[in-house]
Residue, then its C-alpha position, 0 to 999 in steps of 0.5 A: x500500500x502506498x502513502x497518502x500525502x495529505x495537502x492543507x489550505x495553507x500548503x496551498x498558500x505557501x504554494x501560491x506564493x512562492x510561485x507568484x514570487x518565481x514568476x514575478x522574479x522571471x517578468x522582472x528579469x525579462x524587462x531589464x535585459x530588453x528595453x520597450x520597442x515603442x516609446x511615448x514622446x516624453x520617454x524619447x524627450x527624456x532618453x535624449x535630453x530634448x525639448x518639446x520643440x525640437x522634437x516636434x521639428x525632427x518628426x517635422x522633418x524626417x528626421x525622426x519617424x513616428x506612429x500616431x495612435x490617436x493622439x499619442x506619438x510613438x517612437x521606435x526605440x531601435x530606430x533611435x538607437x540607429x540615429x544616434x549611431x549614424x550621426x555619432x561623432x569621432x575625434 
């Protein structure tokens, strides 16, 4: 004959937690190694240090390129990283 394990509520509970605590180590861990794909007008203004206006007169220009949803501006953060890569200056 072959024991019977017996599982409580509060085994449960402990259960519960310690993989909710696994989980959220693993979601942590996973946004840390890669940034967002698509970034808001003031994550872009902020990352670059730029001004409302200048931002504005880059996506006037083409410089930047942006997705409109409604009216929120979206920006591709890989594209930025290319444009800063491009227009990075050697001495």
């Amino acid at each position: 004959m072959s024991a019977v394990d017996i599982v409580t509520k509060e085994d449960l509970i402990a259960f519960k937690k310690e993989l909710l605590q696994e989980i959220d180590a693993l979601l942590s861990r996973n946004k840390q190694d890669e940034p967002k794909r698509w970034l808001k007008t003031f994550e872009v203004r902020k990352m670059l240090g730029l001004s409302a206006g200048t931002l504005q007169t880059m996506r006037n220009n083409g410089t930047l390129n942006f997705s409109m949803i409604g009216n929120l501006a979206y920006y591709d953060y890989n594209e930025i990283v290319a444009l800063m890569e491009k227009r990075r200056k050697t001495r």
